[in-house]
C-alpha positions in Angstrom: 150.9 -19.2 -246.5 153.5 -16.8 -247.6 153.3 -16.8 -251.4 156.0 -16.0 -253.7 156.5 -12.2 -254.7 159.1 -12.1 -256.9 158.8 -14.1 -260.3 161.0 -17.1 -259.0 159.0 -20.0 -259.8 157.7 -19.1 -263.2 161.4 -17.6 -263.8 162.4 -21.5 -263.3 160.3 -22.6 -266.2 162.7 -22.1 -269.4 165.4 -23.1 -267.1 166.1 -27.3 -266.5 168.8 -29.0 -264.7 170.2 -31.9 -265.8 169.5 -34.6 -263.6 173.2 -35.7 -263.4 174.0 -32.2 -262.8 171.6 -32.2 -260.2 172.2 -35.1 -258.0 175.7 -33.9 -257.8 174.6 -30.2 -256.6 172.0 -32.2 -253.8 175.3 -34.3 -252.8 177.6 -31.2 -252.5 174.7 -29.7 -250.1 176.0 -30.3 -246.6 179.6 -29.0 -247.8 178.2 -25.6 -249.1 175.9 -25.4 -246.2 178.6 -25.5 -243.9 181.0 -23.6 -245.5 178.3 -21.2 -246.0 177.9 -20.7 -241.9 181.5 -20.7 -241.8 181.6 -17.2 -244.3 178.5 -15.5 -242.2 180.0 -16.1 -238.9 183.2 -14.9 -240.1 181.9 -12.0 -242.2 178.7 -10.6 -240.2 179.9 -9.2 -236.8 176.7 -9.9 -234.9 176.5 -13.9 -235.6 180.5 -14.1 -234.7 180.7 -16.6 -232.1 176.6 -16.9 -231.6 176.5 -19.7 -234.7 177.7 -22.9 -232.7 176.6 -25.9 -231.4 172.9 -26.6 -231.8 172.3 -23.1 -233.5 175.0 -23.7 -236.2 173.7 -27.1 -237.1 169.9 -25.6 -237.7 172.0 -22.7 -240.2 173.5 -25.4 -242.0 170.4 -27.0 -242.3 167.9 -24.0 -242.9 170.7 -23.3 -245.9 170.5 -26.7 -246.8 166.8 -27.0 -246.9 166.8 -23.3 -249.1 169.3 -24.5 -251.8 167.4 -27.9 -252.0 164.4 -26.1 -252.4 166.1 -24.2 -255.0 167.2 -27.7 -257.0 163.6 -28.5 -256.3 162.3 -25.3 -258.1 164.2 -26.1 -261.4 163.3 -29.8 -261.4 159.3 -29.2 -261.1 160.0 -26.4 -263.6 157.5 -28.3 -266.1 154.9 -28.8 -263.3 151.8 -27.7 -262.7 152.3 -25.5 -259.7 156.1 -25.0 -259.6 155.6 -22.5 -256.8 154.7 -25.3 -254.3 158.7 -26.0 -253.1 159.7 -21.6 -253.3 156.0 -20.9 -250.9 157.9 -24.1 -248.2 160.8 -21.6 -248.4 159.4 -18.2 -248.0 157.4 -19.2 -244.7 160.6 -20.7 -243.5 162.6 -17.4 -244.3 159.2 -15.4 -243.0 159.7 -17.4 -239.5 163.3 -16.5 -239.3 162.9 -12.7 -240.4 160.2 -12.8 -237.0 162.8 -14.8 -234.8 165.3 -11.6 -235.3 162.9 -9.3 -234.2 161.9 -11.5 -231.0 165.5 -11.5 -230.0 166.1 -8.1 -230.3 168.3 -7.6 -233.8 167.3 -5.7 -236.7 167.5 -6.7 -239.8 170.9 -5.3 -240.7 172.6 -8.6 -239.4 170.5 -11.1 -241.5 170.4 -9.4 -244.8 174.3 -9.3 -244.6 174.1 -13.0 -243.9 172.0 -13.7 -247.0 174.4 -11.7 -249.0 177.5 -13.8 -247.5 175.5 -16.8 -248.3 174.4 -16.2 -251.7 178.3 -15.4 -252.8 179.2 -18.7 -251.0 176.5 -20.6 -252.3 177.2 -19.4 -256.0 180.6 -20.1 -256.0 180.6 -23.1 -254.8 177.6 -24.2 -257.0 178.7 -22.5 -260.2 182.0 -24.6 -259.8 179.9 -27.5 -260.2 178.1 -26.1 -263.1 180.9 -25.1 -264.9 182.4 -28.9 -264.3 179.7 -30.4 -265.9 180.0 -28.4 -269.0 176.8 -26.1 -269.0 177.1 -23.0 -271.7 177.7 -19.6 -270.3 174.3 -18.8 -271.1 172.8 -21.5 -269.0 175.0 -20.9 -266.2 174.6 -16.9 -266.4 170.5 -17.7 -266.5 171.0 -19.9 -263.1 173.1 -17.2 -261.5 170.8 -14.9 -262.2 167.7 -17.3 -261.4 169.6 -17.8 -258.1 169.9 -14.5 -256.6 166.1 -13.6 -257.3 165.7 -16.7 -255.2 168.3 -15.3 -252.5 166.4 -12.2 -252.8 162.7 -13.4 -252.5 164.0 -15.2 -249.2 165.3 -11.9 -248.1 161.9 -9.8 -248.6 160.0 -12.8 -247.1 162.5 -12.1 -243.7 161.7 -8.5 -244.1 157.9 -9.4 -243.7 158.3 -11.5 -241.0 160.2 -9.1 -239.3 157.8 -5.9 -239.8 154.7 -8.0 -239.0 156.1 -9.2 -235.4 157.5 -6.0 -234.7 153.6 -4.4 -235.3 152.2 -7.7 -233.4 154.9 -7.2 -230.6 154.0 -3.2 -230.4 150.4 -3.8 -230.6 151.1 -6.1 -227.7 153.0 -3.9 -225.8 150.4 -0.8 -226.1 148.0 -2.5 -224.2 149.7 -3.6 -221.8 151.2 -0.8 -221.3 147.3 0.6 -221.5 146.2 -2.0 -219.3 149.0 -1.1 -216.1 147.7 3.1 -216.4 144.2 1.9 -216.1 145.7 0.0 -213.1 147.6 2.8 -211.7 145.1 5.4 -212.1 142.7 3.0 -210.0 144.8 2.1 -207.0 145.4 -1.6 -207.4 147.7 -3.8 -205.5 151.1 -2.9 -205.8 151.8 -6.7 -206.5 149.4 -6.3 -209.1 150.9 -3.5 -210.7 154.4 -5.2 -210.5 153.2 -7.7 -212.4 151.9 -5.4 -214.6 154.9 -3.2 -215.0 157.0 -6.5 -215.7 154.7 -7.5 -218.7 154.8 -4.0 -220.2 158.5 -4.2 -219.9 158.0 -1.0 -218.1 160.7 -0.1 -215.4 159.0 1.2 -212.0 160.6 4.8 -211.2 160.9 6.8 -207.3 157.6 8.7 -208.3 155.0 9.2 -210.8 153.1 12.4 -211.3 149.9 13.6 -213.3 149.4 15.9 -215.4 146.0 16.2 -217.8 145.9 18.2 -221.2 144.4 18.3 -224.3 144.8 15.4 -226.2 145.7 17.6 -229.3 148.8 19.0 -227.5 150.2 15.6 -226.4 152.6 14.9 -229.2 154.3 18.2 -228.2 155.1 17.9 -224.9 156.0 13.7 -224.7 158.9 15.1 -227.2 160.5 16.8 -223.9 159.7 14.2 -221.3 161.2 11.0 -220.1 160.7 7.7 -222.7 159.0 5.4 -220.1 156.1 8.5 -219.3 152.8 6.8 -219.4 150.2 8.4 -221.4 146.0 7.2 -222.0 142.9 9.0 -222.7 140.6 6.3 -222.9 138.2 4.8 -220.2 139.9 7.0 -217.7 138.4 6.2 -213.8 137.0 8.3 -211.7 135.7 11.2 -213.5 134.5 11.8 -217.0 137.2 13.9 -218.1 136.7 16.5 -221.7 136.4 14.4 -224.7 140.2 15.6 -225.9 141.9 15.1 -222.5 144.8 13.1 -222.0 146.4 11.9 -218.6 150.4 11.4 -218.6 152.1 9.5 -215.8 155.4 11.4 -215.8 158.3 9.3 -213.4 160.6 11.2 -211.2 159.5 14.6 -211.8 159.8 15.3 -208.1 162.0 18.0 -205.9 163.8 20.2 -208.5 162.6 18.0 -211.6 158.9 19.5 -210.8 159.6 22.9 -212.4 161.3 21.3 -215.4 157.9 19.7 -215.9 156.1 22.7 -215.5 158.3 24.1 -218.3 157.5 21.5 -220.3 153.9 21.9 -219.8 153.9 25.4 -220.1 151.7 27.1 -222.8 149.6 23.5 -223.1 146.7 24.2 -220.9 148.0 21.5 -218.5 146.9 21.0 -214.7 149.8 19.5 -212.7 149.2 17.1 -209.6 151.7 16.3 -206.8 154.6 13.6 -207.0 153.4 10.9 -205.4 155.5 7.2 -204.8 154.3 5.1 -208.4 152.3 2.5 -206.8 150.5 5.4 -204.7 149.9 7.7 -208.0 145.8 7.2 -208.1 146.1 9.9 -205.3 147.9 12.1 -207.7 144.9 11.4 -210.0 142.4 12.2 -207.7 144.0 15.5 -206.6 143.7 16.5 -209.9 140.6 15.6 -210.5 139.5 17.3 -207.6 140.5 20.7 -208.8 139.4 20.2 -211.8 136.3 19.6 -210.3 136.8 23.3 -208.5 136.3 25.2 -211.7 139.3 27.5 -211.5 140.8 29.2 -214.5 144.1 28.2 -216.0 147.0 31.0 -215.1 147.5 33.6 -217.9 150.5 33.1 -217.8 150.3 29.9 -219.8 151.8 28.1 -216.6 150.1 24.4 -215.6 147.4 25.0 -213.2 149.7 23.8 -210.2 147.3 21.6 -208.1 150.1 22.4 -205.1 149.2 26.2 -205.3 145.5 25.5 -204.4 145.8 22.8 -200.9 143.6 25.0 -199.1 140.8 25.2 -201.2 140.9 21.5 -201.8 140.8 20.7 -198.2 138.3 23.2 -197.6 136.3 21.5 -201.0 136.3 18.2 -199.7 133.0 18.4 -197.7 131.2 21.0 -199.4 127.9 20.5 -197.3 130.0 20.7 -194.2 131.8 23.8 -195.5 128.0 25.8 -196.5 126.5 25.0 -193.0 129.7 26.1 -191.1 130.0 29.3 -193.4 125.8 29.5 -192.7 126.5 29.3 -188.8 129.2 32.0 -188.8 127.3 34.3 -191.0 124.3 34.2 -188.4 124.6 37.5 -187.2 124.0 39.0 -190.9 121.2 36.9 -191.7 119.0 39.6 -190.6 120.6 42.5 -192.8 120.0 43.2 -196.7 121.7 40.6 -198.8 124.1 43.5 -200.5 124.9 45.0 -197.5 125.5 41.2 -195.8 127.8 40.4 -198.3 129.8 43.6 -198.7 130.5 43.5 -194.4 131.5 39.4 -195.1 134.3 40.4 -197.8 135.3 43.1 -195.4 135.5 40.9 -192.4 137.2 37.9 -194.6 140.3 40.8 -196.0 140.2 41.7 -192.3 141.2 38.2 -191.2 143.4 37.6 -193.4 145.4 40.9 -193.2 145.3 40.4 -189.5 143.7 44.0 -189.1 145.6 46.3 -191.1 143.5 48.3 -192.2 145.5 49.8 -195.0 145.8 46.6 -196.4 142.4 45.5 -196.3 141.1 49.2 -197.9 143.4 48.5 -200.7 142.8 45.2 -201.4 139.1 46.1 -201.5 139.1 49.6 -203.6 137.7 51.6 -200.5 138.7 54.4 -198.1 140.6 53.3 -195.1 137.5 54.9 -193.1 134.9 52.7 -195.1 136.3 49.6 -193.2 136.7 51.9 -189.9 133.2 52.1 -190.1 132.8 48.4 -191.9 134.1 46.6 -188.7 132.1 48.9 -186.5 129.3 47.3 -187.6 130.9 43.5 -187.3 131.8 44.2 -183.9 128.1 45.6 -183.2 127.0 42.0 -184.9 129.8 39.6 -183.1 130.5 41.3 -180.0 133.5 39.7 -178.4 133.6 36.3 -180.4 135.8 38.6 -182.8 138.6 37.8 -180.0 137.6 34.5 -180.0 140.1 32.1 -181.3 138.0 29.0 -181.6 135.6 32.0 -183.7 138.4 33.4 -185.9 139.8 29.7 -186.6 135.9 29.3 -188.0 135.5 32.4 -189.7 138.7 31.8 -191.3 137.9 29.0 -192.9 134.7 29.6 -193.7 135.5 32.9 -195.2 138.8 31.9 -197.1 136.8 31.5 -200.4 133.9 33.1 -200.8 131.2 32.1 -203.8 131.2 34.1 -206.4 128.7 36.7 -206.5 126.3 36.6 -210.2 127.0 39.5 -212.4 
């Protein structure tokens, strides 16, 4: 039960209505009431033309129900629980303080209308008052009496309306929750439709992900679009750093990708490719694939661009496959001093790569130009004519494009 927060119902206590006085107030009811709908509809611009039919005859009775429960107050002033009638009115004003915020209205709207309707309601019930020869003091304690009513009605709407707002956003969040965890793990695209439709979320051309630290979120949603998608909790797939958070960004594709990486820049972000929003789980893997790679955020405070690293992820996707192919080319060194086997390897990868120049590949490597004169010398001793190979460069190539890292 909404109770009373105002002083209302003890307020009503010195306070009695003549029962004469009364019973003509109760038979005057329907006439206020209705004029009372007529003033709000003609004074508050957002219930002009909405108050008819079935919806103007619940007004006119919701107003005749709160000024009857007013006359109620002041006859069970001498009871013992006078606050019984005002609590019956509070959850009815509490109930249409929520309505407002389930059809979309603030609260401007309806606190206008209780304002409208309190001037109405006095003047037409301070007329009868006055008829009936009250003092001035008496009818200067029931104005006053009745606008602390008008107002407890008025915070009781305000309740209602905070509270299903907070239910309605609490709501939302998960759902909302409830459609990433979907996305990130490849459901159905009817599923996530259905998903998207609950969440009152509106399905874009693409999605694409992009992890940070939690602690830097706030910061960069403030530049992105309102419907990106954003969770850090029970993420699948991969166990993720404790602070990480994943954002779904929509339409960040073709030329929207480097605004995105502005946005991102400085915030230790890895980017993963645009991908069609039903599809984006493979925009989630991708980055947790190179994240999985272990390579260092740019300097530059740039996102670590999963697009800038395909080759390594292809060649990272069968890493067993990738050590016994890079085993089998190597062969030929397996026999030579591990030093002296790696240093020929880096010289034969640069050579590969720099298709032979040997400038190029001496530069690249801090040596003399002769150094990998005499450097491929030795390869050619070891290979013999599969260096002219194709099927053997294609091989080496690959299994030479990223070398491990040797230990300090």
């Amino acid at each position: 039960m909404i109770e009373p927060i105002g002083g209302t119902s003890h307020r009503a206590a010195p306070l009695r209505l003549d029962e004469r006085v009364a019973e003509q107030l109760r038979a005057r009811l329907p006439q206020v009431a209705e004029r009372t709908v007529t003033a709000i509809t003609g004074e508050v611009p957002d219930y002009s033309g909405t108050l008819t039919g079935q919806m103007r005859d619940k007004i006119e009775n919701a107003v005749r129900i709160a000024l009857g429960t007013f006359l109620q107050l002041l006859e069970r002033a001498e009871t013992a629980d006078p606050s019984t009638p005002l609590s019956r009115a509070l959850e009815a004003a509490y109930a249409l303080g929520s309505g407002e915020a389930r059809s979309g209205r603030s609260m401007d709207a309806l606190l206008a209308a209780y304002r409208v309707g309190a001037r109405v309601s006095w003047r037409e019930v301070s007329a009868t008052t006055v008829q009936n020869g009250l003092s001035a003091e008496t009818v200067a304690e029931f104005a006053e009496l009745m606008f602390a009513y008008i107002d407890e009605l008025s915070a009781a709407s305000v309740a209602g309306h905070s509270d299903e707002l907070a239910s309605a956003g609490r709501v939302r969040r998960r759902d909302l929750e409830r459609l990433v965890q979907q996305l990130l793990a490849g459901e159905p695209e009817e599923v996530l439709r259905r998903s998207a439709e609950r969440a009152e979320w509106p399905p874009p051309r693409t999605l694409t992900v992009a992890v940070l630290p939690r602690s830097n979120l706030r910061g960069v949603l403030a530049l992105l679009s309102r419907h990106t998608l954003e969770s850090g909790e029970d993420l699948p797939g991969v166990e993720l750093a404790e602070d990480a958070a994943v954002l779904l960004v929509p339409d960040a594709h073709d030329r929207r990708r480097r605004q995105l990486a502005g946005a991102l820049h400085g915030h230790r972000a890895v980017l993963g490719p645009a991908r069609p929003w039903p599809q984006v789980a493979q925009s989630y893997q991708r980055v947790l694939r190179t994240l999985a790679l272990g390579l260092r955020l740019p300097e530059d405070g740039a996102p670590l661009d999963t697009e800038e690293h395909l080759a390594r992820l292809v060649l990272s996707t069968d890493p067993e496959a990738l050590a016994d192919l890079r085993a089998q080319v190597l062969r030929p060194l397996s026999t030579l001093p591990a030093a002296t086997a790696a240093r020929l390897a880096e010289t034969l990868r640069s050579w590969l790569l720099h298709q032979g120049r040997r400038d190029e590949v001496a530069a690249e490597l801090f040596v003399h130009p002769q150094t990998v004169r005499y450097r491929m010398g030795r390869l050619r001793e070891l290979y013999g004519d599969r260096l002219n190979d194709p099927a053997t460069v294609l091989d080496l190539t690959m299994a030479l494009a990223f070398l491990p890292e040797q230990p300090e």
